[in-house]
C-alpha positions, 0 to 999 in steps of 0.5 A: 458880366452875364454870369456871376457867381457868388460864394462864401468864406464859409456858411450861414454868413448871408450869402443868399440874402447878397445875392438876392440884394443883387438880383433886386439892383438889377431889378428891371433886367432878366436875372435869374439864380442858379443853385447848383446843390441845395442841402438840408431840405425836403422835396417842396421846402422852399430853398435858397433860390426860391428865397431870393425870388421871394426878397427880390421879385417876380423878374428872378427866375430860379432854377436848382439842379438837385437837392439832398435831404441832409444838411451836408456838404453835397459831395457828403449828402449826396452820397449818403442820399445814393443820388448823383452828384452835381457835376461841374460840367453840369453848373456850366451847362445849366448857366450858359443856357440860362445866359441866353435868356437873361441878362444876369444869372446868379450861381449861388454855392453852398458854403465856402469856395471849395467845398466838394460837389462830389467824390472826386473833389470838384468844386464851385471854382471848377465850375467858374473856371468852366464858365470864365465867370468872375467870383464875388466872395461874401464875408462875415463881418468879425474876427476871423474873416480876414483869413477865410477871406484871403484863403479864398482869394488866394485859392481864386488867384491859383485857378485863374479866376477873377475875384470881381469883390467882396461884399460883407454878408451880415454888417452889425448895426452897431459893429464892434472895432474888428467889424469897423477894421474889416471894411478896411483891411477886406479888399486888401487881403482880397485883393479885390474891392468891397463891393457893399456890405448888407445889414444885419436882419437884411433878410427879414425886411419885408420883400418891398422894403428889401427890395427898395434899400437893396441898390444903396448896400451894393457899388455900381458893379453890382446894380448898386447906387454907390455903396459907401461908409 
């Protein structure tokens, strides 16, 4: 597994703080986190790659491939920017070359699976599916998830491409009975295995206390040290 890429059920649900959980696991080893499309944010703001170097470490290279000022859908923001979009082709590309150079790279989406990278309706998983890169699917924790969840597998399942798990982006630290259900009924609609489950407020934790607890929130598969409940 040199190319991973990480997508949500949805947005806001801590997918930037997983993959920086993961990027700190495999602290030691060349990782780099490729975004393809940051939206919402001025030229110089800090985005979600330079996040998760700030919670991981000095070892993470961060690359982002273009950026729009609105906080949209890139297809969306993009257009409305009048600057191109992010192609597929272009993800697979920027990807397989930073591969060469490192021994994990993170291509961390923007909100759900298929949201549409430009007008034709290219997606992340026509860029996966370019890469044959498995996917891992971050999930919130509550009600509703087991639907977003299975959704999202279902759609992997019909491009052929592999759901490597499931990690729970935002875990209540005193989680209610559906919380406690999910980690159960998770890898069942998924079809995949739970891969780990990070805390709530995971991503306000000093860099060196994320990154010294990152390795016990994720399985084996992920750099971690065995994840369980």
């Amino acid at each position: 597994m040199t190319i991973l890429v990480v997508s949500g059920t949805g947005t806001e649900i801590g997918k930037t703080v997983v993959t920086a959980a993961v990027a700190a696991a495999f602290r030691g080893r060349r990782v780099a986190v490729l975004k393809p499309a940051q939206t919402g944010l001025a030229p110089g703001e800090p985005g979600d790659a330079a996040e998760v170097v700030r919670l991981a470490g000095a070892h993470v290279t961060a690359v982002e491939l273009a950026r729009f000022p609105e906080p949209l859908a890139p297809a969306t923001a993009a257009r409305r920017a009048g600057m191109a979009p992010v192609r597929p082709y272009e993800v697979a590309e920027a990807a397989q070359k930073l591969a060469t150079e490192h021994d994990l790279v993170l291509v961390e989406g923007a909100g759900g699976l298929l949201v549409r990278f430009d007008d034709e309706g290219a997606t992340l998983a026509d860029a996966a599916r370019l890469m044959a890169a498995p996917v891992l699917v971050v999930a919130p924790a509550g009600l509703g998830t087991l639907n977003a969840t299975a959704l999202t597998a279902e759609a992997l399942r019909a491009r052929g491409i592999e759901c490597l798990g499931v990690v729970v982006g935002s875990m209540p630290l005193e989680p209610d009975l559906a919380a406690r259900c999910n980690l159960d009924d998770l890898p069942v609609v998924a079809g995949a295995p739970l891969l780990g489950a990070v805390p709530a407020g995971a991503g306000s934790l000093s860099p060196a206390d994320f990154r010294a607890r990152a390795a016990s929130w994720l399985a084996p598969e992920l750099g971690g040290d065995g994840y369980g409940r």
